[in-house]
C-alpha positions in Angstrom: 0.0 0.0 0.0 1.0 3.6 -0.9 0.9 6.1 1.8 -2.4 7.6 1.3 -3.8 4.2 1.0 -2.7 3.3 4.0 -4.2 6.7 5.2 -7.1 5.6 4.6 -7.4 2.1 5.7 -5.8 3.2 9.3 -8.7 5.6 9.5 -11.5 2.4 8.3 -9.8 0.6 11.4 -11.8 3.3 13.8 -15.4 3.0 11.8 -16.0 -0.7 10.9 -15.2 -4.1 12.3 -13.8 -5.0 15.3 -12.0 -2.4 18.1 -8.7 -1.3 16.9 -5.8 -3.3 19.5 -2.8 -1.1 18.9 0.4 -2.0 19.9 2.8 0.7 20.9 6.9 0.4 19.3 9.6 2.2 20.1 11.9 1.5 17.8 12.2 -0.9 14.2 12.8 -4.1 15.7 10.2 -3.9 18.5 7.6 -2.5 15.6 8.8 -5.6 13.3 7.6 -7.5 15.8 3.9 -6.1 16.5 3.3 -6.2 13.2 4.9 -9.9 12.5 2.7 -10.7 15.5 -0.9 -9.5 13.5 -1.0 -6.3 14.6 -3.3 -4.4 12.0 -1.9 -0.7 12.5 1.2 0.1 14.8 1.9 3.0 17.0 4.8 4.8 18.4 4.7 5.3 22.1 6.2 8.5 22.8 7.7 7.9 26.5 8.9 4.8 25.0 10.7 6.0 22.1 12.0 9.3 24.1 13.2 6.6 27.0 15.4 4.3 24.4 16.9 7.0 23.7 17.6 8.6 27.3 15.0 11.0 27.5 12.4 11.9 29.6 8.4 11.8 28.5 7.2 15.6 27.8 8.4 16.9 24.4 12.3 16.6 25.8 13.2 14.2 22.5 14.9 16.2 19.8 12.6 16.1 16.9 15.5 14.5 14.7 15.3 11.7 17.1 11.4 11.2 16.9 11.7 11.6 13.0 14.1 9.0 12.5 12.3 6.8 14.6 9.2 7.1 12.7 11.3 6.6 9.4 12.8 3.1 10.7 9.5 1.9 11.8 7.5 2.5 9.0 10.0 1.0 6.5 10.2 -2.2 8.3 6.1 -2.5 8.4 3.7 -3.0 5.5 0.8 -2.0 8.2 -0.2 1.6 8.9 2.3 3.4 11.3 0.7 6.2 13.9 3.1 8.4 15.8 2.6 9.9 19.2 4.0 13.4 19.1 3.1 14.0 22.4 2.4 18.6 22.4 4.1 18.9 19.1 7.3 19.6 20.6 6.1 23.7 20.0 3.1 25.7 20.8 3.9 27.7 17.8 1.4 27.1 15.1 4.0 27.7 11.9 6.8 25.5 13.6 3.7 22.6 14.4 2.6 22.9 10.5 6.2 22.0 9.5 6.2 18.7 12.2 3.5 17.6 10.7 4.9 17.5 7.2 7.8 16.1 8.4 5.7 13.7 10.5 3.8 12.8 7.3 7.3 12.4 5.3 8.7 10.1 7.5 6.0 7.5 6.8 3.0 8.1 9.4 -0.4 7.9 8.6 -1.2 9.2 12.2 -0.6 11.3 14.8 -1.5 11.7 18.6 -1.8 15.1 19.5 -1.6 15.7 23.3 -3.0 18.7 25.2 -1.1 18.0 28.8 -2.3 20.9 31.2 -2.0 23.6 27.9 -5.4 25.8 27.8 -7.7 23.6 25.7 -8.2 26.5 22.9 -4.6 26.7 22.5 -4.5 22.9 21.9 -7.9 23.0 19.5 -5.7 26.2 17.6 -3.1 23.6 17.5 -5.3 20.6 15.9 -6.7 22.9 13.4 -3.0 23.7 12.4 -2.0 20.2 12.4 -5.0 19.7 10.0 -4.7 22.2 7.4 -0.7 21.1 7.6 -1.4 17.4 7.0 -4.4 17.9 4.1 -1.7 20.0 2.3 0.6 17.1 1.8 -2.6 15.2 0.6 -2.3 12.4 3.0 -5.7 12.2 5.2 -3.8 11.9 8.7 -5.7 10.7 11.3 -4.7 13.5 14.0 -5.9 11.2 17.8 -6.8 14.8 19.3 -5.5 13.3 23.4 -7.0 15.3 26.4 -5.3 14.4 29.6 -8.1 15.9 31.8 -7.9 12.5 33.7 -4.4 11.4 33.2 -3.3 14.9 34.9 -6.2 15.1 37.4 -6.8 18.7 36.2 -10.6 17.9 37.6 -12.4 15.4 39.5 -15.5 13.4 39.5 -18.0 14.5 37.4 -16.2 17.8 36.6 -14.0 15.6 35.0 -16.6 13.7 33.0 -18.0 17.4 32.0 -14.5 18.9 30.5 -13.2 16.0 29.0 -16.5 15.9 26.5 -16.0 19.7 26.5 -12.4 19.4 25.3 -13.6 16.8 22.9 -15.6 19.1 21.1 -13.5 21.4 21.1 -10.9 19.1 19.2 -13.4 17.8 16.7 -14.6 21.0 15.3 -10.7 22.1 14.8 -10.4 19.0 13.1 -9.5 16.1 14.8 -10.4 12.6 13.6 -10.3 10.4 17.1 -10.6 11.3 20.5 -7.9 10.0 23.3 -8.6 9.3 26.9 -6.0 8.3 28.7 -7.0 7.0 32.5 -10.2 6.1 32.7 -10.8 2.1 33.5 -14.2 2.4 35.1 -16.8 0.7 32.6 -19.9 3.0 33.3 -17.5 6.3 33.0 -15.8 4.8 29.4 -19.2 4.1 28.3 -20.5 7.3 29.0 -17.6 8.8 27.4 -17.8 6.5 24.3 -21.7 7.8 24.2 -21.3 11.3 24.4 -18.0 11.9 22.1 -18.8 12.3 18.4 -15.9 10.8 17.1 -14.1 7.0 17.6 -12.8 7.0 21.6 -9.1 5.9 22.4 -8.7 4.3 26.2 -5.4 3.8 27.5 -4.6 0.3 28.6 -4.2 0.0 32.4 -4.4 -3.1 34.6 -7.6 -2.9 35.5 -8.7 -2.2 32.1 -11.8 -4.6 30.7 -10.8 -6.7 28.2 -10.8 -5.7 24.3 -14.8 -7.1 23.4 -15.6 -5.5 26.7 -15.0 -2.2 25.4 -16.4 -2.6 22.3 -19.2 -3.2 23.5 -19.2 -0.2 25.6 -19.0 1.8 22.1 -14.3 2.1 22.5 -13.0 1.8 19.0 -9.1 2.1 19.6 -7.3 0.5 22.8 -3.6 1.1 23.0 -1.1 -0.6 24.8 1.1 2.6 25.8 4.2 2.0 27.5 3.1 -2.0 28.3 5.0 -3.6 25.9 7.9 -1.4 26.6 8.0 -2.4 30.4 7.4 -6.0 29.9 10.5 -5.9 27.3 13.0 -4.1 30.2 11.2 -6.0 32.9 12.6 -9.1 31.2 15.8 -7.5 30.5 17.1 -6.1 33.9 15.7 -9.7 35.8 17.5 -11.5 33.3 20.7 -9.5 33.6 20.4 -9.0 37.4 20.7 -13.4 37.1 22.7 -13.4 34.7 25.9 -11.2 36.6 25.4 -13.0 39.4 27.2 -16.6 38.8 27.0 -15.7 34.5 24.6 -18.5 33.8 23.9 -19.0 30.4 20.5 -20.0 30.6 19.6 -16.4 32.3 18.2 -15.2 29.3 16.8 -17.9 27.6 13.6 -18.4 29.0 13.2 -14.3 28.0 14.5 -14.8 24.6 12.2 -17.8 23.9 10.0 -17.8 20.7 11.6 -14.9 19.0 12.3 -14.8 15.4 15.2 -14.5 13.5 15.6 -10.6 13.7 18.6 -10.3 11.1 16.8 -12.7 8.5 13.8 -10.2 9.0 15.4 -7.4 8.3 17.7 -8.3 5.6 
C-alpha cells in the first residue's frame, strides 16, 4: 500500500469491524515484531521512544530523534504506522505545520496530538493547524486529538466527566479525527464517554482495564497498549541481567528470549 492508501485504511480501522488493538513500538525491531505478531496498524509510544533513547516523556526528545524513529519503523512495516507526538514539541502554530509535514514524510499515517495541562483553545488552535498542515501534503492523517483531563487530574468526579466531552468538542470542530482518553478504567465512566463523544474514543490500557470485546461493546474503537510492551520488554531484560551477573549463567536469558524470530533474517 501507498501512503495515502494506508491513510485511509488506518482511518476504516476506527469505523467498521472490530476495536482497533494497537500496539505501541519504540523502535524498528520492537515495531517488526507487533506487526509480524498480527498487529493491524502500529503506533509509536512516545515515552517509549523518548526513553530508548535517554530522554524523559514531555516533548524533551529532539525532533530529529522522533523523526528518524518514525522513518525506521515504518520502512520495516507493510501496516499503517501512527506516531505519538506528544504537544508537538512547540506551541507555535508555523513550527507545528512544518512537524507535521515532516511527520507525514517520514512514513506516518497518524498522529496523537496531546493537550497536557495547555489551555484547551490553545491545543484546538493547534489541531486545526495540524490539520490544514497534513491535508496540504494530501495524505488524510488521522490526527488522535489526546486530552489528559484525567491522566493529569486537572478535575475530578464529574467535573472531570464534564471537561473531557468539552475538550472533545472542542478538538473535533478544529479538526481532529479520534478522541484520546487516557485514564479512565471504570466501565460506566468509558461508556458514557464512548456515548457522548462524536468521534471514535481511544482508552489507555491500564491493569484494570476490561478486556478488548468489553469495550467494544461499551461503544471504544481504539485500545492502545502505551508503555506496556515497553515495560514488559526491560522487565525481562534487567531480571534477566540482574541473574545473569550473578554466577553468568547462560541459561539467564533464555527463557526471555524464547519464541523470538530471527531478527537479522527479518530485516535483511
Amino acid at each position: 500500500m501507498d501512503q495515502k492508501t494506508k491513510a485511509e485504511a488506518f482511518a476504516a480501522l476506527h469505523h467498521t469491524g472490530d476495536i482497533l488493538i494497537l500496539p505501541n513500538a519504540w523502535d524498528a525491531a520492537s515495531a517488526a515484531v507487533m506487526a509480524d505478531a498480527g498487529a493491524k496498524a502500529v503506533a509509536t509510544s512516545s515515552a517509549a521512544v523518548a526513553w530508548s533513547h535517554g530522554y524523559p516523556d514531555g516533548d524533551a526528545l529532539p525532533l530529529p530523534l522522533l523523526l528518524a524513529t518514525i522513518s525506521a519503523v515504518a520502512r520495516v512495516c507493510a501496516v499503517p504506522v501512527t506516531a505519538d507526538i506528544e504537544g508537538g514539541y512547540t506551541d507555535d502554530l508555523t513550527q507545528l505545520g512544518d512537524t507535521i509535514k515532516a511527520v507525514i514524510g517520514a512514513g506516518a499515517v497518524g498522529i496523537n496530538l496531546e493537550d497536557g495541562r495547555r489551555d484547551a483553545h490553545l491545543h484546538a488552535r493547534k489541531v486545526e493547524a495540524a490539520r490544514k498542515a497534513a491535508d496540504a501534503t494530501g495524505v488524510a492523517l488521522f490526527i488522535n486529538a489526546r486530552t489528559d483531563v484525567y491522566l493529569k487530574g486537572l478535575a475530578e468526579g464529574h467535573a472531570a466527566y464534564v471537561e473531557t466531552v468539552r475538550r472533545a468538542e472542542l478538538y473535533r470542530t478544529a479538526g481532529a479525527s479520534g478522541i484520546f482518553v487516557p485514564g479512565p478504567s471504570d466501565p460506566d465512566l468509558i461508556g458514557r464517554l464512548a456515548d457522548e463523544i462524536k468521534l471514535p474514543l481511544n482508552i489507555m490500557l491500564l491493569p484494570t482495564l476490561a478486556k478488548a470485546a468489553q469495550l467494544q461493546a461499551l461503544g471504544v474503537r481504539r485500545v492502545s497498549s502505551a508503555t506496556a510492551p515497553f515495560r514488559a520488554a526491560y522487565a525481562t531484560v534487567a531480571k534477566a541481567t540482574a541473574a545473569f551477573l550473578q554466577d553468568g549463567d547462560p541459561a539467564a536469558f533464555a527463557a526471555g528470549a524464547e519464541g523470538l524470530g530471527n531478527l537479522n533474517k527479518r530485516f535483511e
